[in-house]
C-alpha positions in Angstrom: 12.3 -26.0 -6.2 9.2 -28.0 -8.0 5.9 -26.4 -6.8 4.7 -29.5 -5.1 7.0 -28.7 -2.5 6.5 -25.3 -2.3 2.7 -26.6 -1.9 4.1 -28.8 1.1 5.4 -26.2 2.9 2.6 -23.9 2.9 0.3 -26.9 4.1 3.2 -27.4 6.8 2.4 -23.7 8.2 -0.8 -23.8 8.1 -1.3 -27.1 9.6 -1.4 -27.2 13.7 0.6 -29.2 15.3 3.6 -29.0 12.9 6.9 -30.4 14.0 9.1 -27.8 12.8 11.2 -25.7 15.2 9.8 -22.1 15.4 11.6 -19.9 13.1 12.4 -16.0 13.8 14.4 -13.4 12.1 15.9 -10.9 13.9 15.6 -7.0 14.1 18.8 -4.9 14.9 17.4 -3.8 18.2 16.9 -7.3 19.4 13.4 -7.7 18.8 12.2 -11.1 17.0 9.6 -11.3 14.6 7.3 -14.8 14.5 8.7 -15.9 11.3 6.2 -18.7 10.9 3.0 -16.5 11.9 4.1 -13.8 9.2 4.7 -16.7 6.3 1.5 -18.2 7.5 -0.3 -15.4 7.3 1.0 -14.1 3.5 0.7 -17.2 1.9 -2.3 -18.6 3.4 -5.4 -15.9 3.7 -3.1 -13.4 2.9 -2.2 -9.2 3.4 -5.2 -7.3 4.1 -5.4 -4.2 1.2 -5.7 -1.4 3.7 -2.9 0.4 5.3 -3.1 -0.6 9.3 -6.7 -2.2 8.7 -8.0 1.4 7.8 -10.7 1.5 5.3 -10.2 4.9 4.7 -6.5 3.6 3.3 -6.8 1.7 0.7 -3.7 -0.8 -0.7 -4.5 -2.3 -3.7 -0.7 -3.9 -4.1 -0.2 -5.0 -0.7 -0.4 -8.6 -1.4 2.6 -9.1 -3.6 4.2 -6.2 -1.7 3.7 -8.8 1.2 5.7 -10.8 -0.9 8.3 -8.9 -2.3 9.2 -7.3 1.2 9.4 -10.8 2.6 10.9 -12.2 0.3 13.8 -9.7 0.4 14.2 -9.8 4.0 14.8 -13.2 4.3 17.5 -12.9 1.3 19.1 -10.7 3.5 18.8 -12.6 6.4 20.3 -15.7 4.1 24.0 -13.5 2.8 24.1 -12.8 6.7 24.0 -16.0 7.9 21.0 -16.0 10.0 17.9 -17.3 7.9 16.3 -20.3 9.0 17.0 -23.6 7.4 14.2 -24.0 5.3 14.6 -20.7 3.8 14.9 -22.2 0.1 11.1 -23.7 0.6 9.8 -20.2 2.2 11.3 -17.9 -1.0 9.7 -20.4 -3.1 6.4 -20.6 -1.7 6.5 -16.3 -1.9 7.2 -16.4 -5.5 4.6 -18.9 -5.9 2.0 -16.7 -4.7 3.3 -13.5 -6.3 3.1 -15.4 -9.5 -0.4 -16.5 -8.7 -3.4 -14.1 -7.0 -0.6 -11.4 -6.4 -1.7 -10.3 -10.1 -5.0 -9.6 -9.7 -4.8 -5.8 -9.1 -2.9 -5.6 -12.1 -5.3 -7.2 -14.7 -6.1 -3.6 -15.7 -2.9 -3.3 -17.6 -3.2 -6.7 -19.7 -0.6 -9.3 -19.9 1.8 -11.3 -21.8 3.4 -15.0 -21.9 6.5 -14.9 -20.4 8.7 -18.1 -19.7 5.0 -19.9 -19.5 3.6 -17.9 -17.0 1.0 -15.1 -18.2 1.8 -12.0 -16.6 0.7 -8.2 -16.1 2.7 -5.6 -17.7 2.3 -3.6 -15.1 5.4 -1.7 -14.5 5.0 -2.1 -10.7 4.2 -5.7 -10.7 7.2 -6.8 -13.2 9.5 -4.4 -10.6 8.6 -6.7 -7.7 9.2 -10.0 -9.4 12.1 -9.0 -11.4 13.8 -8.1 -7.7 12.3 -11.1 -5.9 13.9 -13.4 -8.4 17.1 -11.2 -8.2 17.1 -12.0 -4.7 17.1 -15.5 -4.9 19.7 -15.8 -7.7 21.6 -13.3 -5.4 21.5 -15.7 -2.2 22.3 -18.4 -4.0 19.2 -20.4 -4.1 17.5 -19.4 -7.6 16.4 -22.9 -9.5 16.7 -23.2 -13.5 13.4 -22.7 -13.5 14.0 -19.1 -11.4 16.8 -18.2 -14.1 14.9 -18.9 -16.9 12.0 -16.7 -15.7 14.5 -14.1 -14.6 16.4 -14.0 -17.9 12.8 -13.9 -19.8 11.4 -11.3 -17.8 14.2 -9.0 -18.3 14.7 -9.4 -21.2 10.8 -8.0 -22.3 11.3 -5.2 -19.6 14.3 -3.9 -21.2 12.7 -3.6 -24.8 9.6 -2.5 -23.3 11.3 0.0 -21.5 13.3 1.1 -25.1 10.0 1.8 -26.5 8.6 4.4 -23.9 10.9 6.0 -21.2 8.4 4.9 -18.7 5.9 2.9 -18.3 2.8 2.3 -16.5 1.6 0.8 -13.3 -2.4 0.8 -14.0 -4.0 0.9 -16.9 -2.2 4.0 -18.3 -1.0 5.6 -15.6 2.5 6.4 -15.2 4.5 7.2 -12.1 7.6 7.4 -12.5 8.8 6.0 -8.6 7.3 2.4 -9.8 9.9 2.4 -12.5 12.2 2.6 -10.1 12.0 -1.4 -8.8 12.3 -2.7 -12.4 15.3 -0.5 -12.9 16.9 -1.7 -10.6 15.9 -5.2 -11.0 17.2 -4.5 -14.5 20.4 -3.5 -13.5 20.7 -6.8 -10.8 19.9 -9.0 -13.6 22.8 -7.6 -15.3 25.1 -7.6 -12.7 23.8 -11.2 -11.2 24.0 -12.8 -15.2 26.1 -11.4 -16.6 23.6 -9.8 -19.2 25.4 -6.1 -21.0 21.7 -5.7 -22.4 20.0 -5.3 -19.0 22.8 -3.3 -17.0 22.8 -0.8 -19.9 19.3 -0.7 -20.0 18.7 -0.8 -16.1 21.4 2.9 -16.5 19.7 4.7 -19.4 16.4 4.0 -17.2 18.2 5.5 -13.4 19.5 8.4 -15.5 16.3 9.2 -16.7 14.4 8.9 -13.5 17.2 11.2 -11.8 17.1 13.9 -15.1 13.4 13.9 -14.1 14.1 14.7 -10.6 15.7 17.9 -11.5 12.3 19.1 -13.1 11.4 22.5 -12.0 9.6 22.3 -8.8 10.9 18.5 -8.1 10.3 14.9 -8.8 6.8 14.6 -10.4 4.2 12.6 -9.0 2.7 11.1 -12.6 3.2 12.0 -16.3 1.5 10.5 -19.6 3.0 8.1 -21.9 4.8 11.0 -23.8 6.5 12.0 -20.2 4.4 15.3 -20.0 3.5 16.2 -15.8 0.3 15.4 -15.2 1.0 15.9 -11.4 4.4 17.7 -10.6 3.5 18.3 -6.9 7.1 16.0 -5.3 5.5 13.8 -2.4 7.6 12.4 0.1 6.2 8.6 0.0 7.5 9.0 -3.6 11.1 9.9 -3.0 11.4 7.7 -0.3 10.0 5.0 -2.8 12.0 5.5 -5.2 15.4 6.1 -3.5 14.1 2.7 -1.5 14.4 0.6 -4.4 17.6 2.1 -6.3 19.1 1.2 -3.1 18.8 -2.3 -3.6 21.2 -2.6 -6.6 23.4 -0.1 -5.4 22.4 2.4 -7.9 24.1 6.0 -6.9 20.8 7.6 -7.8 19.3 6.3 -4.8 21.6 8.4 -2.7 20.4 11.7 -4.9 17.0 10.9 -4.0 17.2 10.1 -0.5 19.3 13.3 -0.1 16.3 15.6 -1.6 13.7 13.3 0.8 15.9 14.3 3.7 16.2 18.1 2.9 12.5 19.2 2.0 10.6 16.7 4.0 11.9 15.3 6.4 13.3 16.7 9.7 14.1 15.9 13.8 10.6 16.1 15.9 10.9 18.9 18.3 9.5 17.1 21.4 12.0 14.3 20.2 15.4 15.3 19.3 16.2 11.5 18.8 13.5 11.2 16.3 12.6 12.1 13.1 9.8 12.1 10.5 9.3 12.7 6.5 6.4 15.0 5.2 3.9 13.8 2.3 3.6 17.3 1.3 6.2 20.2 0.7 6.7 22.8 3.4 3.5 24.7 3.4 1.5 23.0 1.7 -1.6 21.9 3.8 -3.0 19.1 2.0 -4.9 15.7 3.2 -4.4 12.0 3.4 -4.8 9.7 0.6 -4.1 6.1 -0.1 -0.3 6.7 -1.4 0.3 8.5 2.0 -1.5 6.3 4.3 -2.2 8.7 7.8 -0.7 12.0 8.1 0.1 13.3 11.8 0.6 16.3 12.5 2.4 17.3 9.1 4.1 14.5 9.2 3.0 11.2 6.8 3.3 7.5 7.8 4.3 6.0 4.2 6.7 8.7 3.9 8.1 8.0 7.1 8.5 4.5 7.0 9.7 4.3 3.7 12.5 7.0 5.0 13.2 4.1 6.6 14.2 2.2 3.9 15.6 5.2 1.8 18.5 6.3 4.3 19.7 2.6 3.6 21.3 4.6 0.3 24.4 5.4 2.1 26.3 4.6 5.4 26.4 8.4 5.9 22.4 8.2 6.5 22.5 6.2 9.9 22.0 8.7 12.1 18.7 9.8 9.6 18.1 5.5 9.4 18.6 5.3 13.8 16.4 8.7 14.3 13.7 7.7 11.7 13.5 4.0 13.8 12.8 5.8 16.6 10.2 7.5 15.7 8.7 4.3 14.7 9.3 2.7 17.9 7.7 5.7 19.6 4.7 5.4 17.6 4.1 2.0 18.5 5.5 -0.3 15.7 6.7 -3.2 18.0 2.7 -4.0 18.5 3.3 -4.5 14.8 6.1 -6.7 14.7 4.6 -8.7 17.5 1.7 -10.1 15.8 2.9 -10.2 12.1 -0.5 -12.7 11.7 -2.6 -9.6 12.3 -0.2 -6.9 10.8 1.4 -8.5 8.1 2.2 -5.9 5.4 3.2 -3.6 8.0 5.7 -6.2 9.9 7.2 -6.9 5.9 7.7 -3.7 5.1 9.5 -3.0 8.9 11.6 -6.1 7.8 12.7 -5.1 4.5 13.1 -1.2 5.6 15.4 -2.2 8.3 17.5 -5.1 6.9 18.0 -3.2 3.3 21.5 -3.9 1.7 22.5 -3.2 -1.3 22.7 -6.6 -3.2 
């Protein structure tokens, strides 16, 4: 869709008055979210970079994570049937954004031209658009313009990626769970068109990120450029992350991370037997808060709890982990969330895409 239109309809939310019907997408318990108070909100001032409003939890990425998670729950919505009519303008006026002040966090890591639009190589960032655009070419609603981007886009990940095992998200750091979204989005673009080069590419990168995970003393945190640990300690936010984003091209990794999430961090709440929550840190290991873990509870860590979420999505056989871990989100509050997605809008996107995740 040209980006005058994509301009219209972001005028259209903004603007009071508007004639079009109120739009909603649904939850599986029931529960609406304000469609057109969340888009309003991401694309016009946009996602606040702290976890919850917390100072104290800083977000650096939540704008184009705004985005991304958006942007994916409303593909979803589309292959089930229930996304709003407009939904062509709404992807359109995400990827917009995400191609245009969503970068700024990522300057740090330089950039390249790619299909004419100069962008980060940040690891992370490419991840996120290389899956956004996989999402619209998935639903059905990608333009030439999308493809061409798409095909482009890919195509430099995968001989980045041939270069150095894995790469980084700032500057020169390297975690190895934000290599996760481009390999998948790697292995969608192969599957999606038709490209050998990206689904072998996307594989070699999942079988190195699982290889990894059977380090001694778990799934590392960060490594250098030449893959040596800089931080081994396994985190839960990380597995969940990671097993999270496999999940969304089917990759059978995911279901090997999300199993290791499940067995050393996560367990049912004894005051709740119907719930469940996900450690940051191992058993044992009393460490505090920090701005990958957002608040920790008791033990237990928001981000890795949330993102369980997501990460039990891997496999059918994870609903009863998926229903207890909703729960526990219900219990501690997250419909105040959902119901004002203009004042909690990365939180609402990430409930979205947690909660409607399907393998594409």
């Amino acid at each position: 869709m040209p980006r005058l239109a994509a301009f219209v309809l972001v005028l259209s939310l903004l603007l009071p008055g508007r004639a079009m019907p109120a739009a909603t997408l649904e939850l599986a318990d029931g529960q609406s979210v304000d469609l057109d108070a969340l888009q309003r909100r991401v694309v016009g001032p946009g996602c606040s970079g702290k976890l919850l409003g917390l100072k104290e939890h800083p977000f650096s990425e939540a704008q184009v994570s705004c985005d991304a998670f958006l942007s994916f729950a409303l593909v979803q919505a589309s292959l089930e049937g229930k996304a709003p009519p407009d939904v062509r303008e709404r992807l359109e006026a995400l990827l917009t954004d995400a191609l245009g002040r969503a970068r700024s966090p990522f300057r740090n890591t330089g950039s390249t031209q790619v299909a004419g639009h100069s962008l980060p190589r940040s690891v992370l960032y490419r991840g996120f658009l290389l899956l956004m655009l996989a999402g619209v070419e998935r639903a059905g609603l990608a333009s030439e313009e999308h493809r061409t981007l798409f095909d482009a886009l890919a195509a430099q990940t995968a001989e980045a990626v041939a270069k150095q095992p894995l790469l980084p998200s700032f500057g020169e750091r390297i975690w190895p769970c934000d290599n996760a979204l481009a390999a998948s989005g790697l292995l969608l673009h192969g599957r999606l068109r038709g490209s050998e080069a990206s689904r072998a590419a996307g594989e070699r990168w999942v079988a190195h990120l699982a290889k990894l995970s059977e380090t001694p003393g778990g799934f590392p945190t960060q490594v250098d450029a030449k893959g040596r640990i800089l931080k081994k300690t396994p985190r839960g936010t990380v597995l969940a992350w990671t097993a999270a984003f496999l999940a969304m091209s089917g990759a059978p990794a995911a279901r090997t991370f999300a199993d290791v999430l499940l067995k050393d961090f996560c367990e049912h709440v004894p005051l709740f037997p119907s719930a469940a929550a996900c450690r940051e840190w191992p058993r044992g290991m009393e460490r505090g808060a920090d701005a990958s873990s957002g608040p920790i509870i008791g033990g237990y860590g928001q981000g890795a709890t949330a993102l369980a979420i997501a990460a039990t999505r891997a496999s059918e056989e994870l609903a009863g982990w998926h229903t207890a871990l909703r729960t526990t989100a219900v219990l501690g509050g997250i419909q105040k969330h959902v119901s004002q997605p203009g004042k909690f809008p990365l939180e609402t996107s990430l409930y979205l895409w947690a909660t409607s995740l399907r393998p594409w």
